[in-house]
C-alpha positions as CSV (number, residue, x, y, z in Angstrom):
1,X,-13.6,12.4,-20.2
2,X,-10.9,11.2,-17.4
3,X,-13.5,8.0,-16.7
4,X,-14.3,6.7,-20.5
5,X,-10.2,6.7,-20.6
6,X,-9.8,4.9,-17.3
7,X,-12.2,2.7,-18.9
8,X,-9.4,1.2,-20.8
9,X,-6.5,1.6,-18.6
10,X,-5.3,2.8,-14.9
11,X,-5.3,6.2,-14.2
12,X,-1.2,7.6,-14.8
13,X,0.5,10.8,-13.1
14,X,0.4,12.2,-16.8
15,X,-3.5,12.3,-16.5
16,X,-3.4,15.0,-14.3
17,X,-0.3,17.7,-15.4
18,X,-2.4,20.5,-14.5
19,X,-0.7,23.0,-11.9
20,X,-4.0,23.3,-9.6
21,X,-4.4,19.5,-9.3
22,X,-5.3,18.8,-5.7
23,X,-4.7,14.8,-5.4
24,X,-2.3,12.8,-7.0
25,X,-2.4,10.2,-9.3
26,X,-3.1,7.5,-6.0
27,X,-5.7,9.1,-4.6
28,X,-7.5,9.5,-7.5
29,X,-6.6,5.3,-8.2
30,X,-7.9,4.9,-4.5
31,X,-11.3,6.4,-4.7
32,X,-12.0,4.9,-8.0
33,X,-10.9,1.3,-7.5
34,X,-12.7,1.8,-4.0
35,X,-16.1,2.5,-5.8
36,X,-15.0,-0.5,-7.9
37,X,-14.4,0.3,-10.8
38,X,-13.9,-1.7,-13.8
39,X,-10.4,-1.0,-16.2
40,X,-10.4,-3.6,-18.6
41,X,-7.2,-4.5,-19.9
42,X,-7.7,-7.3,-22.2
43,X,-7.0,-4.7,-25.5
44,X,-3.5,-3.8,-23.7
45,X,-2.5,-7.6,-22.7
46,X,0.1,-7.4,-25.6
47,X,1.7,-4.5,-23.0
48,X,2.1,-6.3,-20.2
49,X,4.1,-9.5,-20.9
50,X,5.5,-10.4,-17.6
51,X,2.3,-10.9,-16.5
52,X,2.6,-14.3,-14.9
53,X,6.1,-13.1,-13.2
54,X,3.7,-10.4,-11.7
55,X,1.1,-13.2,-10.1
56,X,4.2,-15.4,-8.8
57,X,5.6,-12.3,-6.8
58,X,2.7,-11.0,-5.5
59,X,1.9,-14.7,-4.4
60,X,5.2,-14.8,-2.6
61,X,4.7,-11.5,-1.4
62,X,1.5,-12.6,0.6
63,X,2.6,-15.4,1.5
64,X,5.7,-13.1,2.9
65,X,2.8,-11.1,4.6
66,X,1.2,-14.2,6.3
67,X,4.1,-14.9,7.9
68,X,5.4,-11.5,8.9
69,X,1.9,-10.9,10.8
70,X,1.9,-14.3,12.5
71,X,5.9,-13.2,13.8
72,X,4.5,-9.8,15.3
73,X,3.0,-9.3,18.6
74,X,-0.7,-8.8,19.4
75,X,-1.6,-5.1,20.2
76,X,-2.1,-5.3,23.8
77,X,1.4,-7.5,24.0
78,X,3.3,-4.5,21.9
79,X,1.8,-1.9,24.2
80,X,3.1,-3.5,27.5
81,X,6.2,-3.9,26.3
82,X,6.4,-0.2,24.7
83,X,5.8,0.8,28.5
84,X,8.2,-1.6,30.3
85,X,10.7,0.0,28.2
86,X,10.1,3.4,28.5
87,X,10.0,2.9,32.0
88,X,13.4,1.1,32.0
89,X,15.1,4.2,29.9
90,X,13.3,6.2,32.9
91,X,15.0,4.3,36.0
92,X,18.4,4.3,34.1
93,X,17.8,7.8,33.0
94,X,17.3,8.9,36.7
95,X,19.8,6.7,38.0
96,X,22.3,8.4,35.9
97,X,21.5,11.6,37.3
């Protein structure tokens, strides 16, 4: 059983080799990390050794993120300016012809 398995460790593409498979292997990881589900990796730690490399990039990476969203534009702000320029490639467009 797929879910006794995933138990134990993340779903992997090799899980599901069958020709009529209908989702791939992140869809499957979506719903079932959605519904919260438990994989507990403590017997596998040996596996995964950069594990503290793993937490300082993904730290970085958010951090990254924080910025990133505070440098963009609010919604109403990107959809004026989406229609100031299309209008301006219209009046330069026209003028042109």
């Amino acid at each position: 059983d797929r879910l006794a398995l995933w138990k134990h460790r993340p779903p992997h593409r090799l899980d599901f080799v069958g020709d009529l498979e209908m989702f791939l292997v992140s869809s499957w990881q979506y719903v079932l990390y959605g519904m919260e589900f438990k994989t507990d990796l403590e017997p596998m730690r040996s596996v995964y050794t950069r594990v503290d490399d793993a937490r300082r990039e993904f730290a970085m990476i958010q951090q990254m993120a924080g910025h990133a969203l505070g440098d963009l534009p609010g919604h109403r702000e990107l959809v004026e300016q989406m229609v100031r320029e299309y209008r301006q490639r219209n009046e330069a467009a026209e003028a042109v012809a």
